[in-house]
BATI-244254 format. One line per field, with one value per residue (C-alpha): residue in one letter; x, y, z. Coordinates in Angstrom, 2 decimals, always signed. Last residue first. Layout:
// residues N
residu: A | ...
east: X | ...
north: Y | ...
up: Z | ...
This chain:
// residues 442
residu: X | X | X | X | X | X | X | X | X | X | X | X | X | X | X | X | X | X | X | X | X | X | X | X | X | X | X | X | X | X | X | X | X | X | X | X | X | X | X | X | X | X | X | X | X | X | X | X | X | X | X | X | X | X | X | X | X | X | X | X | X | X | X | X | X | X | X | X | X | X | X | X | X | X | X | X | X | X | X | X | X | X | X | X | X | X | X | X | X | X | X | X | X | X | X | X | X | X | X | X | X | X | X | X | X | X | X | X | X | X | X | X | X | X | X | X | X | X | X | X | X | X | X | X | X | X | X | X | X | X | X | X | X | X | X | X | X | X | X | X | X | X | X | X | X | X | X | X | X | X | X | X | X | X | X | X | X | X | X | X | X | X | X | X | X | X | X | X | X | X | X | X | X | X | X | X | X | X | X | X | X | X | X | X | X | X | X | X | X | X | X | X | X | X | X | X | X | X | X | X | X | X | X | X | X | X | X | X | X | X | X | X | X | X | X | X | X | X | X | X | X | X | X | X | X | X | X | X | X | X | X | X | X | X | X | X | X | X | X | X | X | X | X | X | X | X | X | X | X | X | X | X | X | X | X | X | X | X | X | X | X | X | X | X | X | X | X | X | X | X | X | X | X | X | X | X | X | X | X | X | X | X | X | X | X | X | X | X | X | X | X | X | X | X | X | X | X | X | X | X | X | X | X | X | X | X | X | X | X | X | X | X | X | X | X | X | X | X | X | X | X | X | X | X | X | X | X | X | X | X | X | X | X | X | X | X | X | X | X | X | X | X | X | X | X | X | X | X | X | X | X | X | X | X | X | X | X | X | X | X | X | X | X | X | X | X | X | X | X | X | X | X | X | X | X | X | X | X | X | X | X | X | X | X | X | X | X | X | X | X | X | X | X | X | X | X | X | X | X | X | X | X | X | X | X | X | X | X | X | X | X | X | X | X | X | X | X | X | X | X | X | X | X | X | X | X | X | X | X | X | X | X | X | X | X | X | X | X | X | X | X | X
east: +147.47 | +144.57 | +143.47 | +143.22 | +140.14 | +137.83 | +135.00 | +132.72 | +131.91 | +132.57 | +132.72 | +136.56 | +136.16 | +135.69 | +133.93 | +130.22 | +131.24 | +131.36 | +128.27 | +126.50 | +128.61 | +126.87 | +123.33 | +123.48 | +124.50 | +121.88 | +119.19 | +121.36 | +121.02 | +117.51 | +116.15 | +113.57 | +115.14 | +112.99 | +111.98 | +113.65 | +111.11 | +110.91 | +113.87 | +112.48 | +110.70 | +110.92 | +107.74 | +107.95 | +110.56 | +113.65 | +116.17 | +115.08 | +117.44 | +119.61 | +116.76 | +116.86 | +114.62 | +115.85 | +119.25 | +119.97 | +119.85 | +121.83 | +125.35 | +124.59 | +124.57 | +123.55 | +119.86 | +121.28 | +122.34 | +118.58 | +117.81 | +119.85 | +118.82 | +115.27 | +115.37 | +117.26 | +114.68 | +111.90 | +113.10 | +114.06 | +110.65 | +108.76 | +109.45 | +108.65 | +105.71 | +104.28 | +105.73 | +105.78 | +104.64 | +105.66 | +104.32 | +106.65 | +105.96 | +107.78 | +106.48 | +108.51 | +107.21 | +109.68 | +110.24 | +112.94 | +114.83 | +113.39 | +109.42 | +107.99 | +104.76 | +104.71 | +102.60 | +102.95 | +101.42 | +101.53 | +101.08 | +101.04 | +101.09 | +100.15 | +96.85 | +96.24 | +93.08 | +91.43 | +91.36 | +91.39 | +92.22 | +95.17 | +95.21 | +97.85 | +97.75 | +100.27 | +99.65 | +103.02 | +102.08 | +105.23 | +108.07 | +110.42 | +109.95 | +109.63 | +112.96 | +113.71 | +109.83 | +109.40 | +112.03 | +111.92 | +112.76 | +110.67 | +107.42 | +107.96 | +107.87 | +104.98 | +102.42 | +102.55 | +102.37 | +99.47 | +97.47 | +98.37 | +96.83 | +93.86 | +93.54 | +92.53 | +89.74 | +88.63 | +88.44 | +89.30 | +92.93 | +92.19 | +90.84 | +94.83 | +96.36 | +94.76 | +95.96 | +94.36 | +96.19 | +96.20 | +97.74 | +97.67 | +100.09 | +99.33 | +102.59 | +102.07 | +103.99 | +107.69 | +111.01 | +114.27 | +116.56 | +119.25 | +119.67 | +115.67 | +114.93 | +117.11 | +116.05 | +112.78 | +113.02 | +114.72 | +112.54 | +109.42 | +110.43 | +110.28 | +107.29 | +105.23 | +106.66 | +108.41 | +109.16 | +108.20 | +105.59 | +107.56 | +109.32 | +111.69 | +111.76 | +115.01 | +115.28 | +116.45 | +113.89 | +113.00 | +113.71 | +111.63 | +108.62 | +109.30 | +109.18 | +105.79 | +104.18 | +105.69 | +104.09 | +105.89 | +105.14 | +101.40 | +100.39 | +99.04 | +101.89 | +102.78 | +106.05 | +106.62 | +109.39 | +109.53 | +112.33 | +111.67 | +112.38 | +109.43 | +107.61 | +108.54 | +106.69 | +103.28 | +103.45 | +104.41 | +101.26 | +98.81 | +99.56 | +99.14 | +95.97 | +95.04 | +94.37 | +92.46 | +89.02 | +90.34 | +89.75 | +90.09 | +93.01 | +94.87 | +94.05 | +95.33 | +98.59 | +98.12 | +98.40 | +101.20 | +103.37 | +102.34 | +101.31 | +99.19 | +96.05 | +96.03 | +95.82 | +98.02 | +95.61 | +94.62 | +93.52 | +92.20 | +94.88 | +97.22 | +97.25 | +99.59 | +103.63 | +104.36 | +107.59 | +108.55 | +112.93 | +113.84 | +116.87 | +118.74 | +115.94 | +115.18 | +112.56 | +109.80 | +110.91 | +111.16 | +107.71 | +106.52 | +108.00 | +106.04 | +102.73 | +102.77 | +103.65 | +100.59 | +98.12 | +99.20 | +98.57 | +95.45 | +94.46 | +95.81 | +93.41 | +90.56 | +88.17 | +90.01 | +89.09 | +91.94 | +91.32 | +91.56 | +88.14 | +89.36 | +86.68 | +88.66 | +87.26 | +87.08 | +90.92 | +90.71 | +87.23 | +87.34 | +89.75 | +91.85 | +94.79 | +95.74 | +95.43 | +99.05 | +100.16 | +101.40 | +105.11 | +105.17 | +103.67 | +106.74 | +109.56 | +108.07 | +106.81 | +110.38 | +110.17 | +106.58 | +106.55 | +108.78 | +106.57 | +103.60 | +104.68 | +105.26 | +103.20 | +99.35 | +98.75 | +96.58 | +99.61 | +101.38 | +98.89 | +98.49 | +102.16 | +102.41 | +99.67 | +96.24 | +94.32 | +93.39 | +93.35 | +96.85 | +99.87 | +103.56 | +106.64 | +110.23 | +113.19 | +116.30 | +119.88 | +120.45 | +119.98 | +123.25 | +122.72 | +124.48 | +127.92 | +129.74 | +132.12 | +131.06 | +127.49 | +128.17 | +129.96 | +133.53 | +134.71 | +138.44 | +139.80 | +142.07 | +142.32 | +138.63 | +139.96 | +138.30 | +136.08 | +133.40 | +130.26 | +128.71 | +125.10 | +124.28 | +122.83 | +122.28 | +121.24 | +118.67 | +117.20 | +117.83 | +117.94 | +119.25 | +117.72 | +117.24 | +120.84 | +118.64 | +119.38 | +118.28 | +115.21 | +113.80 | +114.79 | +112.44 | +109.54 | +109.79 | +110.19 | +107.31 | +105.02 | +105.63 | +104.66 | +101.67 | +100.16 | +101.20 | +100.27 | +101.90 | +105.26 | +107.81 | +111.30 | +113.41 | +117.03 | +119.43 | +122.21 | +125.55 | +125.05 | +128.28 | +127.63 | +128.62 | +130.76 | +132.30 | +135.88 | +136.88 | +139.34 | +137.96 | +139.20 | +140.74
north: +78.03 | +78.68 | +82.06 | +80.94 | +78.60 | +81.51 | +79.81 | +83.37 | +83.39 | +87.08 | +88.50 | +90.24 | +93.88 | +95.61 | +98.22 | +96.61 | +93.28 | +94.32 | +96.31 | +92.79 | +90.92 | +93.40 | +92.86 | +88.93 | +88.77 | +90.21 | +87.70 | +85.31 | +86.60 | +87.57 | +83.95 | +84.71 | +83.68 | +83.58 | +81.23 | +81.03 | +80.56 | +84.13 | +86.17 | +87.20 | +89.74 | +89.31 | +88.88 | +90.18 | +92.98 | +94.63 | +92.13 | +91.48 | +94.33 | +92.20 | +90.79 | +93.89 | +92.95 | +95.30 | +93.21 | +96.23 | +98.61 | +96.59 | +96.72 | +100.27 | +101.46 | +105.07 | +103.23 | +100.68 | +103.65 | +105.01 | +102.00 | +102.11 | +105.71 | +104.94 | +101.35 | +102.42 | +105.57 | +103.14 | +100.74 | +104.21 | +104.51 | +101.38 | +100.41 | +103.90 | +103.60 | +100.43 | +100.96 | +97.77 | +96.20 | +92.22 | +89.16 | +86.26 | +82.51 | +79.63 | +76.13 | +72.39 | +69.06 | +65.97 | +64.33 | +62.18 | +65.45 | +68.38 | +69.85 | +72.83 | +74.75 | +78.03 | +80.97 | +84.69 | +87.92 | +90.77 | +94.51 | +97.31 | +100.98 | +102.99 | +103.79 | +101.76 | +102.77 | +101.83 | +98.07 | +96.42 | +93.01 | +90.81 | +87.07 | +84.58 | +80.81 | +78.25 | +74.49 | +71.89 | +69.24 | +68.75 | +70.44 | +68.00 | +64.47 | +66.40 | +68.14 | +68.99 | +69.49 | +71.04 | +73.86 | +75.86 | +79.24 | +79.22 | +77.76 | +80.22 | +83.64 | +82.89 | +83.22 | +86.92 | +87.90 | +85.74 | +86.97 | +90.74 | +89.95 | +88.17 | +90.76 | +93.62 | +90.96 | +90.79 | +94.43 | +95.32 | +95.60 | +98.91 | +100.10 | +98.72 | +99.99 | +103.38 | +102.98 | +100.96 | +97.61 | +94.39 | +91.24 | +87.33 | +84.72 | +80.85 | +78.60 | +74.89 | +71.58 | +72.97 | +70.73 | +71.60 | +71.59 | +73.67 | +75.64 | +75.32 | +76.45 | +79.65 | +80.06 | +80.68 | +82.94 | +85.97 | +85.98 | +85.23 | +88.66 | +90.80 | +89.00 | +90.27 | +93.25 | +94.84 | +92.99 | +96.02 | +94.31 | +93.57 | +94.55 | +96.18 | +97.55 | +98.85 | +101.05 | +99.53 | +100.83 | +97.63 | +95.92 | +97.99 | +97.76 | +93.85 | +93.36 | +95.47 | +93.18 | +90.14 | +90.79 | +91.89 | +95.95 | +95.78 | +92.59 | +93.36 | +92.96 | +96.82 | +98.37 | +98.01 | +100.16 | +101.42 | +103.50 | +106.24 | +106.13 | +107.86 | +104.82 | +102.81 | +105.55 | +105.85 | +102.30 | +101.58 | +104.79 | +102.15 | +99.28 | +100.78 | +101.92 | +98.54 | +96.88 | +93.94 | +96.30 | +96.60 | +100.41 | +99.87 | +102.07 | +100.63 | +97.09 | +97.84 | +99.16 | +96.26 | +93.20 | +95.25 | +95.15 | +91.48 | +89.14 | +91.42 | +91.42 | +88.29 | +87.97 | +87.76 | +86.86 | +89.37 | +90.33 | +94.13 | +96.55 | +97.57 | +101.17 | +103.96 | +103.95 | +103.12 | +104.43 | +106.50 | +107.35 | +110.26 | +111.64 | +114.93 | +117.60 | +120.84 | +120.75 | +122.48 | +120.39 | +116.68 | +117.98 | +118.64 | +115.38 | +113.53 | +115.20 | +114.91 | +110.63 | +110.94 | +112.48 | +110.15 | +107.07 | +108.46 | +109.11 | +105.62 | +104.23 | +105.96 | +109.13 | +110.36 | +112.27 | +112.73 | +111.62 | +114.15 | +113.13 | +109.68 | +107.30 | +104.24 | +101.32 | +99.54 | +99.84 | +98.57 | +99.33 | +102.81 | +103.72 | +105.75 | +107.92 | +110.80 | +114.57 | +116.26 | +115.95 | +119.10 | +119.02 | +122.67 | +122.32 | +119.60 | +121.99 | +124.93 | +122.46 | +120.61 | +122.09 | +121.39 | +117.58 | +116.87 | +118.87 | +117.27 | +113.99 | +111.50 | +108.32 | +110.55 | +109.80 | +112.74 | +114.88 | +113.57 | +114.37 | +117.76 | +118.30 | +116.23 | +118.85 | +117.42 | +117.37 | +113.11 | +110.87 | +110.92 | +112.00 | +112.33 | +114.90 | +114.70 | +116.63 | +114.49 | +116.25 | +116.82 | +113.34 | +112.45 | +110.29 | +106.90 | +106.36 | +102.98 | +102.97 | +106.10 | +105.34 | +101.73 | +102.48 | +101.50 | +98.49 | +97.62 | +95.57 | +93.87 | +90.94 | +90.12 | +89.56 | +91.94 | +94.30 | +94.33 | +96.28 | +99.38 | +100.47 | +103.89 | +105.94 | +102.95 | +100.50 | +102.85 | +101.74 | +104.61 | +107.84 | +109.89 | +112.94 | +116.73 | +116.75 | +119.29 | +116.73 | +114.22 | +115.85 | +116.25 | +113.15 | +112.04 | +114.04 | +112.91 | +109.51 | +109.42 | +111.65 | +108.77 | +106.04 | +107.27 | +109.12 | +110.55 | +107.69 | +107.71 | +108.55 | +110.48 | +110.72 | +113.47 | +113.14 | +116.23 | +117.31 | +114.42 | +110.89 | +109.83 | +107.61 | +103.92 | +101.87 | +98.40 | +97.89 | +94.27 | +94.17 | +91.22 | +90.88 | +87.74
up: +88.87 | +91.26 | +89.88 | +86.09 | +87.68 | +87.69 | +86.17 | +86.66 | +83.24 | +82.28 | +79.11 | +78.48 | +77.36 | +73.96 | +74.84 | +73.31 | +74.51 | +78.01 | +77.97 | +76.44 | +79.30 | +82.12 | +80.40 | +79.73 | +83.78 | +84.60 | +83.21 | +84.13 | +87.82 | +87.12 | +85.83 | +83.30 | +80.16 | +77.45 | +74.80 | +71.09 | +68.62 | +67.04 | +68.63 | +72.46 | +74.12 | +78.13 | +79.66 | +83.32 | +81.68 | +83.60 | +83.25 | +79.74 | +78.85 | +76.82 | +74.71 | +72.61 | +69.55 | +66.55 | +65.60 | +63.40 | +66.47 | +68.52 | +65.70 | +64.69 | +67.98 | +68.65 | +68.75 | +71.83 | +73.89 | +73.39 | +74.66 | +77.43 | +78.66 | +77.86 | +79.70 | +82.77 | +83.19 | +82.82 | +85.58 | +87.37 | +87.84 | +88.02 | +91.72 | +92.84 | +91.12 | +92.62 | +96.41 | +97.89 | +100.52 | +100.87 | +102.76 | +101.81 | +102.88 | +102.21 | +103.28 | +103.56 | +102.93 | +103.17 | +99.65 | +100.61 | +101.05 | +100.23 | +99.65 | +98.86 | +99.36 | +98.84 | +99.94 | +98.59 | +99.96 | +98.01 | +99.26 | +96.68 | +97.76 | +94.68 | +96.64 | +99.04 | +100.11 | +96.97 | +96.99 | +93.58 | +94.07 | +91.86 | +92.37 | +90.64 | +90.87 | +90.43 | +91.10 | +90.17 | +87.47 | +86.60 | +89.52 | +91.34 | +89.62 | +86.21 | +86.29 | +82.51 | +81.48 | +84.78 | +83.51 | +87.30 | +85.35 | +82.38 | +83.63 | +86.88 | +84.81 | +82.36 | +85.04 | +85.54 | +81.69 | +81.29 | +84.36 | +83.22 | +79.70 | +81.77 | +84.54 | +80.95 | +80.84 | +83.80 | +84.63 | +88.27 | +86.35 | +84.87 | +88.97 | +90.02 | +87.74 | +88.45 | +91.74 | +95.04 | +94.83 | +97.11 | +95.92 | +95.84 | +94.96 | +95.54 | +94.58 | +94.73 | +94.77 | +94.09 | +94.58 | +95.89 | +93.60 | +95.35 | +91.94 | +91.03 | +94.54 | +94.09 | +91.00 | +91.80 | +94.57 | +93.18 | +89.65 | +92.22 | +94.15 | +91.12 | +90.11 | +92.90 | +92.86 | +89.78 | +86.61 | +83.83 | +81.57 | +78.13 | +76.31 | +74.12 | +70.13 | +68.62 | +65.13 | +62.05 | +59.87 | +57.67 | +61.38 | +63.42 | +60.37 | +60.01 | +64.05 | +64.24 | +61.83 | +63.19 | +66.22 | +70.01 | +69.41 | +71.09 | +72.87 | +76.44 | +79.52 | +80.08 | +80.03 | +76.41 | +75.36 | +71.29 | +69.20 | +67.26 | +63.47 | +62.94 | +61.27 | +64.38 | +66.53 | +64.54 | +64.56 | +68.03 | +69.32 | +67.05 | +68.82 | +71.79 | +70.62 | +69.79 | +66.35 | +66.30 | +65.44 | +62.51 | +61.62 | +57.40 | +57.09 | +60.28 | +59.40 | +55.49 | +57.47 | +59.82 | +56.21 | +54.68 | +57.95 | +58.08 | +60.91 | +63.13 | +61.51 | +61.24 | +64.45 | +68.18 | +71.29 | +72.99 | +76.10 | +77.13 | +77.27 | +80.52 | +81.77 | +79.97 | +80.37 | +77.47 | +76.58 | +73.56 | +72.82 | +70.47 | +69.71 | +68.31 | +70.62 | +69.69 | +71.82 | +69.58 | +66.44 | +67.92 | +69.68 | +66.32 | +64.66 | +67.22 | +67.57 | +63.56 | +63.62 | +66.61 | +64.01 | +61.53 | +63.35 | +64.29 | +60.42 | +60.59 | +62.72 | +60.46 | +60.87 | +63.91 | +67.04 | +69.59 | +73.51 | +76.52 | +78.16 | +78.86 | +80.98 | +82.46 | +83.31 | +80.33 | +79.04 | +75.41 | +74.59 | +75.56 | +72.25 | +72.99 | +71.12 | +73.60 | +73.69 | +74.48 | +77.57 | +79.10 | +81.04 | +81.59 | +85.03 | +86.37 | +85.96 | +88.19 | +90.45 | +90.90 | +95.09 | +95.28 | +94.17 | +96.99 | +99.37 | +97.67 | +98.82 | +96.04 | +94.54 | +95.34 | +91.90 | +92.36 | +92.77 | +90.23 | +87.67 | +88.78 | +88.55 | +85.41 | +83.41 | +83.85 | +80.49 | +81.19 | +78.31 | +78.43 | +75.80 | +76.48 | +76.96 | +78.83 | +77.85 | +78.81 | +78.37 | +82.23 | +82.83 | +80.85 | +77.96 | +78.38 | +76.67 | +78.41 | +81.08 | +83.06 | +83.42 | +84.00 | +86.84 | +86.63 | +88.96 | +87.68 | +90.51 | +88.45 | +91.11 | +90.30 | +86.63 | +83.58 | +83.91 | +87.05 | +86.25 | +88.57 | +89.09 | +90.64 | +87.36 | +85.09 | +87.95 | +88.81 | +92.20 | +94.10 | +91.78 | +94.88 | +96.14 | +95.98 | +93.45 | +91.47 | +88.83 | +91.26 | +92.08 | +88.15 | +86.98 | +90.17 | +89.52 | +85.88 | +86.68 | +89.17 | +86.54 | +84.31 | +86.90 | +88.35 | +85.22 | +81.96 | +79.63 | +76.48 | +76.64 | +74.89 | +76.37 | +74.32 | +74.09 | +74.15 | +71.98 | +71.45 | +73.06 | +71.12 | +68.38 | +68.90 | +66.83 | +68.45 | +68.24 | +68.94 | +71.44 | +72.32 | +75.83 | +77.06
């Protein structure tokens, strides 16, 4: 039955602005791409916002809207795109050494792509080792910084014209870290920001400076930034949504597709080796150990949850799972992975899976991050998402889903889809869908 239940949204009125820190491979792959499809160039392939449809009510209905036309998303044409990066290049030149697109595509949005200037970013070299910035800001304290990005905010707010705001990392992965004291309190990182604790992170710093503009926050990278209590109290004191984190593309893409298909036939797991190949600047961040680490923790998350060895002990405790990631510069933003498996089935007979996939990082990413701005900003014209602050529904797109304090995540992509469509459901007013479908045999 459907709720009926009327569910306030604002309409998507005046035009959103997309902020994001780190104007490189995957941002200028989004813009690009915005760009193209509005120029109807090409299709935006892989956005499930902008080609994805959900069923409503019985299959017999045979009511498929897309989700674009069933629930209020921004329309492309209203996105105005800006960022920071420790590199001057404007997103043409950027693109172009990202070497993601062909320069012919890149040629015919030119005009659109050399206004797009980022402004000087917060760094900290530190953080990301093998990267040199020469665009950075100067500041006497982290929240001097702070500041200076809450200004570059409100004046790009100003300059565009724009009614709402969405920021999206986009930038290379952190060093590890474990969460601190630091991070516990919103009184406790406002004295860290004051006093330069070296616990705080410029990413960190950019969710701050964003939170306290009443922007809302996407983690697309694995380190710890807006997933601590101290960023949760500030989202939730302003009611504005946080997400992350680690978009799932690749490797782990493919592990969310395979794991609970040997869970549901359960078939039982001895050992999963993954290794990859990766020439971008993710791929020269990641050379460092300890920036690996955060991505090493983010990577092997996904199986614990899914296969539940706890609950099936005979088929999965004590299974091996190792991750590899190797700078190698020819590739470029071309990723290949190479999984092996080792299984076994009845009576405990051994079995092997093995996938060898090349993927295209960026073009992977993109309309990952246009889904999440456009649904985000959804969820921050919704008084009812924006007060619950953590968006778990959009853990479809996110490696290491954020989660309500104590409650683990669900990793599983069909479930993890699933909790999207029914949360669109709810939000119209439509029946959520189990998929029991005994009312058809009666």
């Amino acid at each position: 039955m459907a709720t009926n239940e009327v569910i306030e949204i604002a309409k998507p009125e005046g035009k959103l602005g997309v902020l994001i820190p780190g104007v490189g491979a995957v941002a200028t792959t989004l813009m690009a791409g915005v760009e193209a499809v509005r120029r109807k160039l090409a299709l935006p392939i892989g956005s499930l916002t902008q080609m994805g449809t959900v069923r409503l009510g019985k299959r017999t209905d045979k009511r498929i809207p897309k989700i674009k036309d069933f629930v209020p998303l921004a329309d492309l044409k209203d996105l105005v795109f800006g960022g920071w990066d420790i590199f001057p290049d404007n997103a043409y030149e950027a693109g172009l050494k990202a070497g993601v697109l062909e320069k012919s595509l890149l040629d015919k949005v030119k005009g659109f792509l050399v206004k797009i200037k980022p402004m000087p970013a917060a760094f900290e070299q530190r953080w990301v080792k093998n990267l040199h910035g020469t665009h950075i800001k100067k500041f006497k304290t982290k929240m001097d910084l702070a500041e200076q990005l809450m200004d570059d905010v409100e004046n790009f707010r100003k300059k565009n014209r724009v009614a709402r705001l969405v920021m999206i990392w986009c930038g290379s992965t952190e060093v590890y870290i474990k969460e601190r004291p630091v991070h516990r309190s919103l009184a406790a990182f406002e004295e860290g920001l004051q006093k330069n604790n070296p616990s705080i992170a410029p990413s960190m710093v950019y969710a701050y400076a964003a939170l306290k503009s009443g922007v809302p926050f996407i983690n697309g990278a694995p380190h710890l930034c807006v997933d601590t209590p101290a960023m949760f109290e500030l989202a939730k004191q302003n009611s504005v949504p946080i997400a992350g984190k680690d978009y799932k593309s690749g490797q782990t893409f493919m592990k969310t597709l395979l794991a609970p298909g040997l869970k549901a036939r359960l078939l039982g797991l001895k050992g999963w080796f993954s290794t990859n190949i990766l020439g971008n600047r993710d791929g020269e961040v990641l050379d460092d150990p300890e920036a690996f680490r955060t991505k090493e923790e983010s990577k092997l998350s996904v199986l614990e949850y899914i296969i539940q060895p706890d609950l099936y002990p005979q088929l999965y405790k004590g299974y091996f799972h190792k991750v590899r990631i190797n700078y190698y510069p020819p590739r470029g933003d071309n990723k290949e992975s190479w999984d092996n498996l080792d299984i076994f089935g009845w009576l405990g007979y051994p079995m092997q899976i093995k996938v060898n996939a090349l993927f295209r990082d960026s073009i992977l990413a993109a309309p990952m991050a246009l889904d999440l701005v456009l649904f985000t900003d959804l969820a921050q014209r919704t008084p009812v998402l924006a007060r619950k602050v953590i968006q778990e529904w959009l853990s479809f797109y996110f490696k290491s889903p954020m989660t309500a304090p104590k409650l683990y995540p669900e990793h599983d992509i069909f479930i993890q889809l699933m909790k999207l469509k029914n949360t669109l459901r709810y939000l119209r007013g439509e029946e959520l869908i189990t998929h029991l479908g005994l009312e058809y045999y009666d």
